[in-house]
ZAPATI-80614 format. One record per residue: residue number from 1; residue in three letters; x, y, z of N, C-alpha, C, O in turn. Coordinates in Angstrom, 1 decimal, padded with zeros to 4 digits. Layout:
BEGIN
   seq   type    neast   nnorth      nup   caeast   canorth     caup    ceast   cnorth      cup    oeast   onorth      oup
   NUM    ALA        X        Y        Z        X         Y        Z        X        Y        Z        X        Y        Z
...
***
This chain:
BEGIN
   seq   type    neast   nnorth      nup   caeast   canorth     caup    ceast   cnorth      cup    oeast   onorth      oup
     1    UNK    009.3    010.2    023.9    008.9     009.0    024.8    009.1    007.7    024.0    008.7    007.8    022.8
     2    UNK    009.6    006.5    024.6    009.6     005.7    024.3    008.5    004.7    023.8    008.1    004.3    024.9
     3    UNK    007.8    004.2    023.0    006.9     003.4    022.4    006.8    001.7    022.6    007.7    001.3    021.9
     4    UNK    006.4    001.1    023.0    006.3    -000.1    022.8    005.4   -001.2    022.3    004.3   -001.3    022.8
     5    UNK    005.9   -002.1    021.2    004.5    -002.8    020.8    004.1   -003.2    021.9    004.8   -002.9    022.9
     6    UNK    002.9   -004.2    022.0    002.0    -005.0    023.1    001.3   -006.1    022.1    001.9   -007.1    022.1
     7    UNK    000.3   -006.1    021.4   -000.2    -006.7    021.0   -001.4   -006.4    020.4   -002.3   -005.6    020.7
     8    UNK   -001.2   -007.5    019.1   -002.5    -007.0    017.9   -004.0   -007.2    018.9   -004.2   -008.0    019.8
     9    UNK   -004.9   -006.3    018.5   -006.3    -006.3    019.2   -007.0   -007.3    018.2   -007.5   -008.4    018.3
    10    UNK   -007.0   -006.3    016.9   -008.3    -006.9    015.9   -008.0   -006.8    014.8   -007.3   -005.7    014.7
    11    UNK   -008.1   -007.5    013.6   -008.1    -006.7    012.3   -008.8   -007.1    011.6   -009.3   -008.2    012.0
    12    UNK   -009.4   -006.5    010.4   -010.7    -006.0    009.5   -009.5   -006.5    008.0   -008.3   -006.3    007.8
    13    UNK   -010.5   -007.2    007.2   -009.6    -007.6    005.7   -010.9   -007.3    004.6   -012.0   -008.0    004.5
    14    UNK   -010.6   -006.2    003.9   -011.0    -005.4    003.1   -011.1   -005.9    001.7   -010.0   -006.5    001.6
    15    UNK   -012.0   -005.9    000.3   -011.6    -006.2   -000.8   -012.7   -005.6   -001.5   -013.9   -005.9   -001.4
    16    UNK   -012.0   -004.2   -002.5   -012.9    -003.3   -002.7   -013.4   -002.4   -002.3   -014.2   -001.6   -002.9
    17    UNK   -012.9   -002.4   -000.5   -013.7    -000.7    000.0   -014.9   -002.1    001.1   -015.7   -001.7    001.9
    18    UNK   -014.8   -003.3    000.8   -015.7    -003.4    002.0   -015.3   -004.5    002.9   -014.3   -005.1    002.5
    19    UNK   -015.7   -004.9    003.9   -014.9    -006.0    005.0   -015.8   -007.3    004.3   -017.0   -007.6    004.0
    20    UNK   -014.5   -007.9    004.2   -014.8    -008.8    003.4   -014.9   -010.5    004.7   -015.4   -011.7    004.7
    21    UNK   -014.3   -009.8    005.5   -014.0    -011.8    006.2   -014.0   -011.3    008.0   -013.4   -010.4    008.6
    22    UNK   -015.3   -012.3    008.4   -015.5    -011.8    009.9   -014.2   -012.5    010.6   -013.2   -011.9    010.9
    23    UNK   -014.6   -014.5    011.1   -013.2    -014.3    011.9   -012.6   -015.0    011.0   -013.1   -015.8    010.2
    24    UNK   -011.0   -014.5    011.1   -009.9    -014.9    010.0   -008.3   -014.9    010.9   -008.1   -014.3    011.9
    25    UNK   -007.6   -015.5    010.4   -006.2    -015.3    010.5   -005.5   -015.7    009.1   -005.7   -016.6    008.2
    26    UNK   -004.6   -014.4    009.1   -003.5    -014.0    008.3   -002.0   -014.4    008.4   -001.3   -014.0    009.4
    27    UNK   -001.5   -015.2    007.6    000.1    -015.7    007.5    000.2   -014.5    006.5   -000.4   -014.7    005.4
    28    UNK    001.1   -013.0    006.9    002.1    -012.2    006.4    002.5   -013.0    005.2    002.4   -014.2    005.3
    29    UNK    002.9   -012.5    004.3    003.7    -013.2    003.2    005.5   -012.9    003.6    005.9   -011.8    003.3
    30    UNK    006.2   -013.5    004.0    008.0    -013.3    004.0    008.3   -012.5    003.1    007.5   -012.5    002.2
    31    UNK    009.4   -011.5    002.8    009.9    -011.1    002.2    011.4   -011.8    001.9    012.3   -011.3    002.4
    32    UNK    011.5   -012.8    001.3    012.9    -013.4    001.0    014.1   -013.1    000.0    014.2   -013.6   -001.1
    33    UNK    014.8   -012.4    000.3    015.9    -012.0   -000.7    016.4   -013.8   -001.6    016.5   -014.7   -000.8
    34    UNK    016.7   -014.1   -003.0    017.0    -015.1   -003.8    018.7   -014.9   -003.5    018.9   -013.8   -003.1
    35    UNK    019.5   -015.5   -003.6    021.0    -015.9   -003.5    021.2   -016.8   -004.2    020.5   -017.7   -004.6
    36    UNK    022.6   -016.2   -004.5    023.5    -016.9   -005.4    024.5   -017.2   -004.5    024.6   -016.8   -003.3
    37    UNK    025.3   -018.3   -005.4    026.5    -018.5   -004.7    027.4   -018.4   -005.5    027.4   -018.8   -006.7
    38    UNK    028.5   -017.7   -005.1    030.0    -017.3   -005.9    031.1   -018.0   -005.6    031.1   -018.6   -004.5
    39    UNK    032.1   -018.2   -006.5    033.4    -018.4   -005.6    034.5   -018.3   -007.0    034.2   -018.5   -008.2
    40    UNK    035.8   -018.1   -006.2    036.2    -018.0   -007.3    037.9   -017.5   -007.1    038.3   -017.7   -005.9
    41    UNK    038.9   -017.0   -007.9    039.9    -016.9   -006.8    040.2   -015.5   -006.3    039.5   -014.5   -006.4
    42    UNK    041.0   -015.5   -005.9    041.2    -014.6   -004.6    040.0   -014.7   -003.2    039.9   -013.8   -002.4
    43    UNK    039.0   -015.9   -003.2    037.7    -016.1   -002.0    038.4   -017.3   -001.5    039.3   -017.9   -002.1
    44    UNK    037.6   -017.7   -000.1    038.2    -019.2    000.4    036.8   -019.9    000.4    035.9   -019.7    001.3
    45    UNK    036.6   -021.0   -000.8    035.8    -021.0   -000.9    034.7   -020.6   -001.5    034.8   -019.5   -002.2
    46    UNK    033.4   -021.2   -001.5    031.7    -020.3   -001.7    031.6   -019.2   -001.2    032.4   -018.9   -000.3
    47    UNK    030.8   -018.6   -001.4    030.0    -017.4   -000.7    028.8   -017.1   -001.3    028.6   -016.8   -002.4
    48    UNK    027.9   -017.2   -000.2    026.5    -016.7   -000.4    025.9   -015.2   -001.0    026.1   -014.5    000.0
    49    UNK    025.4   -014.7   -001.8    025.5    -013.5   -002.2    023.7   -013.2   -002.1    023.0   -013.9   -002.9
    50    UNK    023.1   -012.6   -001.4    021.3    -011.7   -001.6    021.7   -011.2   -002.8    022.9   -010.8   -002.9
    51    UNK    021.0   -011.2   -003.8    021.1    -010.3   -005.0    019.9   -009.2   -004.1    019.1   -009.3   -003.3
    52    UNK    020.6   -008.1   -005.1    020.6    -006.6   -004.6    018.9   -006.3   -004.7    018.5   -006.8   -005.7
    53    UNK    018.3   -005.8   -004.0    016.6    -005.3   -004.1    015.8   -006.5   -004.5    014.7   -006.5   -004.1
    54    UNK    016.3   -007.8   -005.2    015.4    -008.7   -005.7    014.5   -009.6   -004.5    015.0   -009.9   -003.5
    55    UNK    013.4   -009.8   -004.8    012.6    -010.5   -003.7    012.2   -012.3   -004.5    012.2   -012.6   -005.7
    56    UNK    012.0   -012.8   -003.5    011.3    -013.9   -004.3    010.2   -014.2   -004.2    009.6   -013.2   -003.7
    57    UNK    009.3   -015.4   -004.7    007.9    -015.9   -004.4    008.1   -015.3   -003.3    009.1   -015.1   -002.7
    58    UNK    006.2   -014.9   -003.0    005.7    -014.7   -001.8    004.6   -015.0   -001.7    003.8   -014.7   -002.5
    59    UNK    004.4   -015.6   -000.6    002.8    -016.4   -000.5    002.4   -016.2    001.1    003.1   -016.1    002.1
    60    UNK    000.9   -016.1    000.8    000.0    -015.9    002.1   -000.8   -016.4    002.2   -001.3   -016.7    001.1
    61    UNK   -001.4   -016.7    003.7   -002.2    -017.6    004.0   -003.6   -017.2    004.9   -003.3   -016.6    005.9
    62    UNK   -004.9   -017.5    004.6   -005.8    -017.3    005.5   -006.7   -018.2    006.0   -007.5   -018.8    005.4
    63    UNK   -006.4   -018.2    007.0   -007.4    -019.0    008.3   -008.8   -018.4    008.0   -009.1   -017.2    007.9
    64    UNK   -009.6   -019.3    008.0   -011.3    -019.4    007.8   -011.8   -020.5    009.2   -011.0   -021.4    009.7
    65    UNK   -012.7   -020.3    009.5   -013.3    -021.2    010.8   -014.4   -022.0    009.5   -014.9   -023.1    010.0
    66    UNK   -014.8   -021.7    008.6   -015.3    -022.4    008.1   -015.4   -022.1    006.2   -014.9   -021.2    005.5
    67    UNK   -016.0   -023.1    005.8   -016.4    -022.4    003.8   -016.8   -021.3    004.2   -017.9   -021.7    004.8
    68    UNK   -016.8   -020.0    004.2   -017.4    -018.9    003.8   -017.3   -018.7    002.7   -016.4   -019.2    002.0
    69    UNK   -018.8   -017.5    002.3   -019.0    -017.2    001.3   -018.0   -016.3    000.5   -017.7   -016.3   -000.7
    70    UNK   -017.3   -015.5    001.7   -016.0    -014.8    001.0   -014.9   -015.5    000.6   -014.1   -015.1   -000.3
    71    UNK   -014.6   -016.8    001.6   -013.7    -018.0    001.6   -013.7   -018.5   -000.4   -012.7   -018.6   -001.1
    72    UNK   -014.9   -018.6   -000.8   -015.4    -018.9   -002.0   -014.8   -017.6   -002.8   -013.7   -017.6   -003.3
    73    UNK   -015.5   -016.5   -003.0   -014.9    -015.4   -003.7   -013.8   -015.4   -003.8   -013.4   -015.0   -004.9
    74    UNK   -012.5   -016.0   -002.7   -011.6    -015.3   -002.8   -010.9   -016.8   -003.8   -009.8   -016.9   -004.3
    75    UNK   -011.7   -017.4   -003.7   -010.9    -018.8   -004.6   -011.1   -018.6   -006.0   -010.2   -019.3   -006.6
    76    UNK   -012.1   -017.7   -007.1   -011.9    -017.2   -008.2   -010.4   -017.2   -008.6   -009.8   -016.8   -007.6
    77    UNK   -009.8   -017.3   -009.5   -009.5    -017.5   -010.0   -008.4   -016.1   -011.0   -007.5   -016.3   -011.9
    78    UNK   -008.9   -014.9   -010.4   -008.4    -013.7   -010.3   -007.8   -012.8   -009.2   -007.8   -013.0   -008.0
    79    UNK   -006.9   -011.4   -010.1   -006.5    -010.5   -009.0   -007.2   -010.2   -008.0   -008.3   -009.6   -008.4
    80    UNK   -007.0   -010.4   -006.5   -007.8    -009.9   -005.8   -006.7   -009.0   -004.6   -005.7   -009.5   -004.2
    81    UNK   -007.0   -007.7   -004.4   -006.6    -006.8   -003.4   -007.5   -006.8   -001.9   -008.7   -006.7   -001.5
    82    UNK   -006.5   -007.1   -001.3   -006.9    -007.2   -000.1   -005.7   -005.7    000.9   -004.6   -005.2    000.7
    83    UNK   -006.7   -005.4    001.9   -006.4    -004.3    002.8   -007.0   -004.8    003.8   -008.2   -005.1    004.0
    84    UNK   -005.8   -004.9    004.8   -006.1    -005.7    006.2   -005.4   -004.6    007.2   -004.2   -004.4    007.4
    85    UNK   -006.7   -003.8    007.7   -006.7    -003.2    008.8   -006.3   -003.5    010.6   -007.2   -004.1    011.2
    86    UNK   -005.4   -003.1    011.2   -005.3    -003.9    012.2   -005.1   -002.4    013.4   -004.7   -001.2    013.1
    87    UNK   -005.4   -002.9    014.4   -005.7    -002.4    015.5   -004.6   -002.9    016.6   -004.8   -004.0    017.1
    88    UNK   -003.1   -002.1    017.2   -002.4    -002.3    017.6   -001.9   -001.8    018.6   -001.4   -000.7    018.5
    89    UNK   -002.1   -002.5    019.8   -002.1    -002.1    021.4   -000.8   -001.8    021.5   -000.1   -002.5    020.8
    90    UNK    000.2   -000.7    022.3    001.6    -000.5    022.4    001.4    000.7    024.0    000.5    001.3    024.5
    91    UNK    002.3    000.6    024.3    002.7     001.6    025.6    003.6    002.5    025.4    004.7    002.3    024.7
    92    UNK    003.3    003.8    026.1    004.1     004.1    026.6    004.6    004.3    027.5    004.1    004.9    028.5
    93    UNK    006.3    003.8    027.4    006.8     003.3    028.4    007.4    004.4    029.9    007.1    004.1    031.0
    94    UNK    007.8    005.1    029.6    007.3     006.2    030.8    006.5    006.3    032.0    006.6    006.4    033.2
    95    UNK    004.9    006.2    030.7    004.1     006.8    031.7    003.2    005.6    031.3    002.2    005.7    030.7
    96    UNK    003.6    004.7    031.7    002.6     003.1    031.8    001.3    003.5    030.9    000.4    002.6    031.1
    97    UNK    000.9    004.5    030.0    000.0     004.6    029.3    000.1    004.0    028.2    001.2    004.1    027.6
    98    UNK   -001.5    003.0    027.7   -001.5     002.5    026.4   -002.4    003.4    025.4   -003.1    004.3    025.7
    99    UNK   -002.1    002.9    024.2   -003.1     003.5    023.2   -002.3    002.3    022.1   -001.5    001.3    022.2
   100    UNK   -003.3    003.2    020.7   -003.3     001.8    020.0   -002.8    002.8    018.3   -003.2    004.0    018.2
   101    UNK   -002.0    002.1    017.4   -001.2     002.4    016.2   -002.8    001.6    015.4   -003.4    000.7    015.9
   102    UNK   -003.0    002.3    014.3   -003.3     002.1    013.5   -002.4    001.2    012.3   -001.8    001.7    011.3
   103    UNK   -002.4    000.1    012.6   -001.5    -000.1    011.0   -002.5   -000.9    009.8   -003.6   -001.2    010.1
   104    UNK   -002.0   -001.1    009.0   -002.7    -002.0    007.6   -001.5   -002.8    006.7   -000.4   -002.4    006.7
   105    UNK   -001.8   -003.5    006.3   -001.2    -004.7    005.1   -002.0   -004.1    004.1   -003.0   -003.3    004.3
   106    UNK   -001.4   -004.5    002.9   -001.8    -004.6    001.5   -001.3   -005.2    000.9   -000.1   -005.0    000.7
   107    UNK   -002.0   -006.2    000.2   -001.5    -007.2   -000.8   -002.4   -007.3   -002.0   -003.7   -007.2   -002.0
   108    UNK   -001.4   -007.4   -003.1   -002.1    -007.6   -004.8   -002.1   -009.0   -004.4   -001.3   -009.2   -003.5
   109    UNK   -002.8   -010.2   -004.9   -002.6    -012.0   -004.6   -003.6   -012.4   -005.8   -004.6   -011.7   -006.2
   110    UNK   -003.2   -013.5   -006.1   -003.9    -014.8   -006.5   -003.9   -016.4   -005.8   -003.1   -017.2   -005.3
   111    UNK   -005.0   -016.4   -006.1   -005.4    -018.2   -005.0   -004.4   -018.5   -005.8   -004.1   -018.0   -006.9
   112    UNK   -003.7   -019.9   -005.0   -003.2    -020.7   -005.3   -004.0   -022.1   -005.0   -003.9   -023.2   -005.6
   113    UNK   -004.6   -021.8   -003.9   -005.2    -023.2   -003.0   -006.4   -022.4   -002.3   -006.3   -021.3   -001.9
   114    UNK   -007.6   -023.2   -002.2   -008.6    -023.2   -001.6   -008.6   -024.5   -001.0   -008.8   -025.4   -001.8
   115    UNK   -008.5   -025.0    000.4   -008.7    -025.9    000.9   -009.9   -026.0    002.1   -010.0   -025.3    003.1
   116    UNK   -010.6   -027.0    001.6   -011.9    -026.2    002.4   -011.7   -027.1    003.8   -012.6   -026.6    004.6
   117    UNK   -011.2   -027.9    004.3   -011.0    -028.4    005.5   -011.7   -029.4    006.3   -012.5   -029.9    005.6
   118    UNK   -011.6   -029.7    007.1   -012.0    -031.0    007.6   -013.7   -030.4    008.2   -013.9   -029.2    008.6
   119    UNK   -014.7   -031.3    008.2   -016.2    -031.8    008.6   -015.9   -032.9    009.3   -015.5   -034.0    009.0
   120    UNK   -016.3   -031.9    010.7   -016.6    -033.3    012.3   -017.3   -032.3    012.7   -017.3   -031.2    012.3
   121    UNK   -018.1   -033.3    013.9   -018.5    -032.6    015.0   -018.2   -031.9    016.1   -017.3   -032.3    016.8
   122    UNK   -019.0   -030.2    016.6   -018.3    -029.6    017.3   -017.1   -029.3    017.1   -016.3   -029.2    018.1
   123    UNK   -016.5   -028.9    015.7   -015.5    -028.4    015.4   -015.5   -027.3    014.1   -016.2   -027.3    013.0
   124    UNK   -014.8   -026.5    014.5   -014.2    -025.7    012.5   -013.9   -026.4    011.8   -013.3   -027.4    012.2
   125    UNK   -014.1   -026.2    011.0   -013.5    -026.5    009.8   -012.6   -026.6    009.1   -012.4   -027.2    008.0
   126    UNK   -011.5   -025.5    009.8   -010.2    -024.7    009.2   -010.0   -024.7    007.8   -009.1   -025.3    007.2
   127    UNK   -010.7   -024.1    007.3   -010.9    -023.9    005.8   -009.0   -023.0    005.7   -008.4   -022.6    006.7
   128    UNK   -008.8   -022.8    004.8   -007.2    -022.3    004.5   -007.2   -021.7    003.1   -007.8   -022.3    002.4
   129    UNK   -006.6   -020.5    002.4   -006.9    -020.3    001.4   -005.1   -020.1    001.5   -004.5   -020.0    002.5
   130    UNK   -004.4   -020.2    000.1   -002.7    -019.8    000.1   -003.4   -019.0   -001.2   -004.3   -019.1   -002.0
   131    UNK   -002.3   -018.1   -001.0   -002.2    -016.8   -002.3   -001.0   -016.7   -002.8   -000.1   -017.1   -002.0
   132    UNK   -000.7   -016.2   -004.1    000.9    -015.8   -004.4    000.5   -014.2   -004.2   -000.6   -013.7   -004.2
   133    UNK    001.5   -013.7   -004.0    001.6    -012.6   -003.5    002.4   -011.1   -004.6    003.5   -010.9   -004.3
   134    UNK    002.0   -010.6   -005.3    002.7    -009.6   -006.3    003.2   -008.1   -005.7    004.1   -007.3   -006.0
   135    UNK    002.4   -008.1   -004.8    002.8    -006.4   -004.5    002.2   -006.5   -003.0    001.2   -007.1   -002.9
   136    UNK    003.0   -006.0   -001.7    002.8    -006.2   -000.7    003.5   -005.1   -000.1    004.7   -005.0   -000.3
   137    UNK    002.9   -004.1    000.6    003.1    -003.0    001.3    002.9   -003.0    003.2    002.1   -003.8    003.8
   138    UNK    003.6   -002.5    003.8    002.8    -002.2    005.5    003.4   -001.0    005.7    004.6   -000.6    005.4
   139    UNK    001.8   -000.3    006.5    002.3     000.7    007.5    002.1    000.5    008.8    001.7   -000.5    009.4
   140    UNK    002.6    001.9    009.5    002.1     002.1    010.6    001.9    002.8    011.3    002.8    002.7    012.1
   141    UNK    000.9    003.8    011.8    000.2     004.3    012.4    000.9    006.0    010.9    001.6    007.0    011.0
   142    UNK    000.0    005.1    009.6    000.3     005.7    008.7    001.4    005.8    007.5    001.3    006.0    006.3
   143    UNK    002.9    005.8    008.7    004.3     005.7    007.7    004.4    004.4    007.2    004.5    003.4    008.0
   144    UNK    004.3    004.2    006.3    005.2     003.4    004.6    006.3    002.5    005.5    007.2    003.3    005.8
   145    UNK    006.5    001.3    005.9    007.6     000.8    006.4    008.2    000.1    005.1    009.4    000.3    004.9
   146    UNK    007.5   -000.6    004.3    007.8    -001.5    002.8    006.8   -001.4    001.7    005.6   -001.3    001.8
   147    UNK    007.5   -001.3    000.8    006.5    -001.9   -000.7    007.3   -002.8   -001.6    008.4   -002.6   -002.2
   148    UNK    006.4   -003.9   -001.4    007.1    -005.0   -002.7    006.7   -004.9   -004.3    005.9   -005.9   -004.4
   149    UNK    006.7   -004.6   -004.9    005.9    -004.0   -006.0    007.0   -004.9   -007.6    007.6   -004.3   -008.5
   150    UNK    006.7   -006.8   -007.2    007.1    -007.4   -008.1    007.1   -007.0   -009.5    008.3   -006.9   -010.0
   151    UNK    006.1   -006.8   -010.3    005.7    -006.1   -011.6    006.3   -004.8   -012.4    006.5   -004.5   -013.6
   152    UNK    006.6   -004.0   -010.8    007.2    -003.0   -011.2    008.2   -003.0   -010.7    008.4   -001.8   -010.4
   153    UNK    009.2   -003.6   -010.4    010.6    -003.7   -009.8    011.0   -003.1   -008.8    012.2   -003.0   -008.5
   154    UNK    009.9   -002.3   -007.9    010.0    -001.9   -006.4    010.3   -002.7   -005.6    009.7   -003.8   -005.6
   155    UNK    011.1   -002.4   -004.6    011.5    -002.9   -003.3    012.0   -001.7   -002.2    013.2   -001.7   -001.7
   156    UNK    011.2   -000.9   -001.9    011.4     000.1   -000.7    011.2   -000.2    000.5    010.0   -000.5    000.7
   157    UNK    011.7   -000.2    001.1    012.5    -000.3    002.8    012.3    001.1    003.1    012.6    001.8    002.2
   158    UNK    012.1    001.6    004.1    011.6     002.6    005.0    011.9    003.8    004.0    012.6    004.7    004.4
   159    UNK    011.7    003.9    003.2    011.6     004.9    002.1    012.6    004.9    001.0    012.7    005.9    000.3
   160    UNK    013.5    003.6    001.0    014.7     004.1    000.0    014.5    002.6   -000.8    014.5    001.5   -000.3
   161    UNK    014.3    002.9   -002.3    014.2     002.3   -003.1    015.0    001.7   -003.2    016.0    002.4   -003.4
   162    UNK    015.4    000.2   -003.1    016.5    -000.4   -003.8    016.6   -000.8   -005.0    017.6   -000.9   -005.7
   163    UNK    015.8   -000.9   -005.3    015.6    -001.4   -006.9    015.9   -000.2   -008.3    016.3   -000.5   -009.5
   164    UNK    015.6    001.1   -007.7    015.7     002.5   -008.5    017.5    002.0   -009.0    017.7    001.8   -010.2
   165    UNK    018.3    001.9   -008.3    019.7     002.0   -009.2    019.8    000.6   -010.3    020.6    000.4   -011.2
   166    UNK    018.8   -000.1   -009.9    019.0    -001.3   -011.2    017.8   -001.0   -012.0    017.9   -001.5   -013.1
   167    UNK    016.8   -000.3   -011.9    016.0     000.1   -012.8    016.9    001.0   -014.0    017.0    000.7   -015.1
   168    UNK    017.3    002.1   -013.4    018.5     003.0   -013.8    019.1    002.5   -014.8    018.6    002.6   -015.9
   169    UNK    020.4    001.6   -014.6    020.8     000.7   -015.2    020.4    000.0   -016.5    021.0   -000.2   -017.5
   170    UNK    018.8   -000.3   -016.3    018.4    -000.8   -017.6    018.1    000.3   -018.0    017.9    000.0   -019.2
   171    UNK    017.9    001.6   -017.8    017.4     002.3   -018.7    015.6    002.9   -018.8    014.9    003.5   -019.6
   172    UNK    015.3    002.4   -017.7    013.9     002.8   -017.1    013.7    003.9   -016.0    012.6    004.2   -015.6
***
């Protein structure tokens, strides 16, 4: 049967084994391939080149309605692991029946920015936290879609390492 997403319900953001942040929004961190540019003879011209498995900076972002006390924790100054549980509405398409994918994020991060946000009345606050991002994984409804695993020169895409033949190479 055919599967279709629909839309996220809810998600839960974890640090340590416990829920750490009631309401929140999460900016994903990009996965951006670094390029080079080549040229040279027998090309017409430049050419843009992704270097092979490499990723670049990655940074993420969380929406706070206000200073929370976890908003504060998370601005220390250390590694902090976050597991962001999410609750994912999808159909199927057949038989107009929904149900819902379990998926999760995982991110290794350090604050970059705690911005605690504007004080008015009758309003949030939009407190903002940015992280750099070292190791960044997603599933879904269980299966491994990616692992960014900067430190250790992983870059797996739906299960195939790209980084193993340049690890190889050096000798690791």
């Amino acid at each position: 049967m055919s599967q279709q997403p629909a839309v996220y319900i809810n998600l839960e953001i974890y640090e340590d084994g416990r829920n750490l942040l009631g309401v929140a929004k999460v900016q994903l961190p990009s996965i951006t391939y670094p390029c080079v540019t080549i040229s040279g003879a027998g090309m017409m011209g430049n050419m843009e080149v992704p270097l092979y498995g490499m990723v670049d900076n990655m940074t993420m972002s969380i929406d706070f309605l206000t200073t929370t006390e976890e908003a504060v924790r998370l601005a220390a100054p250390t590694k902090h692991q976050l597991d962001m549980r999410v609750a994912e509405e999808f159909w199927e398409v057949e038989t107009a029946e929904v149900d819902i994918w379990a998926d999760k994020f995982v991110v290794i991060c350090r604050p970059k920015e705690i911005a605690p946000g504007t004080v008015a009345p009758m309003a949030t606050a939009d407190t903002k936290g940015t992280f750099a991002v070292y190791y960044y994984a997603a599933y879904k409804n269980g299966k491994q879609l990616w692992e960014i695993d900067k430190r250790n020169m992983k870059c797996v895409i739906n299960g195939v390492d790209h980084m193993a033949p340049v690890r190889k190479a050096l000798g690791k």
